[in-house]
C-alpha positions in Angstrom: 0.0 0.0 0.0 1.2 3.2 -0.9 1.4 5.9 1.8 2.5 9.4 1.6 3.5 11.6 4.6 2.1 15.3 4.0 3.5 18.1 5.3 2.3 21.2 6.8 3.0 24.6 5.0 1.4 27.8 5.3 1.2 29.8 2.2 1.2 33.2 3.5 -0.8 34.8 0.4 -2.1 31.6 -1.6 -1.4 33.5 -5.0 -0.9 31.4 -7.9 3.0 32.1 -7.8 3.7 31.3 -4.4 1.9 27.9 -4.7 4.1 27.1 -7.5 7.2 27.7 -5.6 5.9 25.7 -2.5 4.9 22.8 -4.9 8.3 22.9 -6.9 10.0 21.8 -3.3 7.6 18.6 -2.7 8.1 15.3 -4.1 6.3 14.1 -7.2 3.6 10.8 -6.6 3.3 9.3 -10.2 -0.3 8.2 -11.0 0.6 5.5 -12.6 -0.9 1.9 -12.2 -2.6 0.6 -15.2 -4.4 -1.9 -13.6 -6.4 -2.9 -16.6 -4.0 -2.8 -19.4 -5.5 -5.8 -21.3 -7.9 -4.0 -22.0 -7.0 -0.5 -22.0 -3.4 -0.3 -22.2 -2.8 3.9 -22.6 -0.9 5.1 -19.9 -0.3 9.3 -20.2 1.6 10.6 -17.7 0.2 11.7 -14.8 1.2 13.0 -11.8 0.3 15.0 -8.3 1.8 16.6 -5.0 0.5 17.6 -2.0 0.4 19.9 1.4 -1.7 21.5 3.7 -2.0 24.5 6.2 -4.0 22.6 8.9 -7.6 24.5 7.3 -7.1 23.0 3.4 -5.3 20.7 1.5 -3.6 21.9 -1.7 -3.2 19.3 -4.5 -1.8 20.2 -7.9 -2.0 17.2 -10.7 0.5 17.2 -13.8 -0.5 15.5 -16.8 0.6 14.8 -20.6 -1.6 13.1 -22.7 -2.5 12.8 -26.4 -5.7 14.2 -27.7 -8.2 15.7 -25.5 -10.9 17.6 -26.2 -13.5 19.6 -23.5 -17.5 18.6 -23.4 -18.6 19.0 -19.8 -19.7 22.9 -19.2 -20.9 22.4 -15.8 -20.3 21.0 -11.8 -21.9 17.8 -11.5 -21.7 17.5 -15.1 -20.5 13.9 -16.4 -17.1 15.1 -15.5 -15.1 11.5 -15.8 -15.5 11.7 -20.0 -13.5 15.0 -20.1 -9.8 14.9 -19.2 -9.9 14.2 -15.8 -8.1 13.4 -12.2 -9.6 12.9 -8.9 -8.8 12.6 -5.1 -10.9 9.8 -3.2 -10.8 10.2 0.6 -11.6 8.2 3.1 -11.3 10.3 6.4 -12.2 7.9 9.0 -10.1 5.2 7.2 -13.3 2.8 6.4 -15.3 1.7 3.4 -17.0 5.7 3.7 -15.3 8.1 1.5 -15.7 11.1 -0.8 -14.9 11.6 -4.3 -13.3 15.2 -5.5 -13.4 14.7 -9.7 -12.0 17.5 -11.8 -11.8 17.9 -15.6 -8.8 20.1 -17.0 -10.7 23.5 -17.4 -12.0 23.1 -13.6 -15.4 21.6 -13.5 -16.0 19.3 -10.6 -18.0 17.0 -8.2 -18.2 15.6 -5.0 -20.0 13.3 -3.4 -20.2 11.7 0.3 -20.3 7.2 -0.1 -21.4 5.6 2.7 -20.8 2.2 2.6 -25.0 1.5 3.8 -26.3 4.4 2.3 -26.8 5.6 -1.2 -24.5 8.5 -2.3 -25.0 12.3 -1.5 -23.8 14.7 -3.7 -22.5 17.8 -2.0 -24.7 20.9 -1.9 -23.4 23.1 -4.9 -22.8 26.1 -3.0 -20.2 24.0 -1.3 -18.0 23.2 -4.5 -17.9 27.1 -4.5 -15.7 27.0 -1.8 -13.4 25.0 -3.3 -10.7 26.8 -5.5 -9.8 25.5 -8.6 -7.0 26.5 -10.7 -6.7 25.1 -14.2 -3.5 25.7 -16.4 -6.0 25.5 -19.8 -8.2 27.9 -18.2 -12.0 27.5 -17.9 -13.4 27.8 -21.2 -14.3 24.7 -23.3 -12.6 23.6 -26.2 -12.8 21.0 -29.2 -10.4 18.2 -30.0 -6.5 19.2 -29.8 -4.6 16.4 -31.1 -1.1 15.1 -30.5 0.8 15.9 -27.1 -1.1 18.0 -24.6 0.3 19.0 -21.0 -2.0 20.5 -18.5 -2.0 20.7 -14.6 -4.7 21.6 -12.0 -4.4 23.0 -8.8 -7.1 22.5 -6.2 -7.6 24.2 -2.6 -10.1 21.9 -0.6 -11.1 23.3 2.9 -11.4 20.4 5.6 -15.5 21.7 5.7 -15.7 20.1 1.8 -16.1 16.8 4.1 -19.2 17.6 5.2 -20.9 14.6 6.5 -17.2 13.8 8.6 -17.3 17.0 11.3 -13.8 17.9 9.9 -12.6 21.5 10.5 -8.9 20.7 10.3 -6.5 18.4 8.2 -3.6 18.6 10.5 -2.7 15.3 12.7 -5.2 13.1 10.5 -4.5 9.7 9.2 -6.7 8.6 6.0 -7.0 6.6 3.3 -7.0 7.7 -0.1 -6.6 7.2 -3.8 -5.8 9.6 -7.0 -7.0 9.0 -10.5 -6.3 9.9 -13.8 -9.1 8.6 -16.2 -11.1 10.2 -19.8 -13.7 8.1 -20.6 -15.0 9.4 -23.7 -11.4 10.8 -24.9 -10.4 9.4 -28.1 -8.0 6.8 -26.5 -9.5 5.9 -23.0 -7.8 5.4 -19.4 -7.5 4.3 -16.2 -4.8 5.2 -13.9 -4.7 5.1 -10.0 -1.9 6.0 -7.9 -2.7 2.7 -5.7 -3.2 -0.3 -7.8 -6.4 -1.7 -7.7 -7.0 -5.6 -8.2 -10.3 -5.4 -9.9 -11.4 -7.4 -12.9 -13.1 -4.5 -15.0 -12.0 -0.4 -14.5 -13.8 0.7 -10.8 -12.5 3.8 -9.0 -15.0 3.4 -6.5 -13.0 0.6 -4.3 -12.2 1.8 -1.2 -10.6 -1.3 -0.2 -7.6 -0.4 -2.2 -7.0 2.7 -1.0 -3.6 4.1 0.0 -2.9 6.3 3.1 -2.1 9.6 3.8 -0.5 10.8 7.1 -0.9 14.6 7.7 1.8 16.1 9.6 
């Protein structure tokens, strides 16, 4: 299981610049287990780091991949067929977790998984307080083919877990799992940063989560 040990850092203005700096310090986790390769055997490079100030956890994905085009215009939209990574937490280190999902240009969803309860998707004010930082920008765009690079930066506050009573990241142990996926990209994928042993492409296995250890 992989586990990664985050560390605390206060940005002391959060602009774009600074967060860049603080990132270029940390070490790079590769997203890069392509646990169903039979099938789908494109693997783009994919990447993330990660810190926190105690009040949000900052998370900035690197990615190069061939061909990618932008559909979803929306929050909640179908957000998995666009470019797309996501963070899947588990904050009380059971089979209950969240899912954060982001395309390239910044749309997102989230949703609360209890393991005896249908899902809840987060109130949409909520994703508002999540900032989002997309290297493409925001705007939607048509097929670019060949070699892309992007990267994403999100902000989550510790309240974005809002069925856990979570007002603070620092000292907590979870389990977790990052994603790389596009399902309706020209050449689909799916990437995880902690393998997964399941016989057709599932994110949504908890049981193979890795762990994260917040200083």
């Amino acid at each position: 299981m992989n586990s990664i040990n985050v560390p605390k850092i206060v940005p002391q203005n959060c602009c774009e610049a600074e967060l860049e700096n603080i990132f270029a310090t940390l070490p790079e986790n590769v997203i890069g287990c392509c646990n169903w390769a039979g099938e789908y055997p494109y693997s783009p490079k994919a990447s993330f780091k990660i810190f926190h100030d105690g009040a949000h956890v900052y998370i900035k994905f690197d990615v190069v991949e061939n061909d990618i085009h932008t559909l979803v215009t929306t929050d909640f939209g179908e957000v998995w067929t666009d470019p797309c990574v996501e963070f899947f937490v588990s904050p009380h280190g059971n089979s209950d977790y969240y899912n954060f999902e982001c395309t390239c240009i910044g749309k997102m969803l989230l949703a609360w998984h209890p393991a005896d309860a249908p899902k809840e998707n987060a109130p949409l004010e909520l994703l508002d307080t999540i900032k989002r930082i997309p290297s493409l920008g925001g705007d939607n765009f048509p097929l670019r083919p060949g070699e892309n690079s992007w990267s994403l930066i999100e902000i989550i506050p510790a309240t974005a877990l809002f069925r856990s009573n979570i007002n603070s990241w620092s000292g907590a142990r979870m389990r977790a799992n990052f994603y790389k996926c596009g399902d309706n990209l020209p050449t689909p994928h799916f990437l995880s940063w902690n393998a997964i042993e399941w016989p057709q492409p599932s994110f949504h296995r908890p049981e193979f989560f890795g762990e994260l250890v917040f200083e």
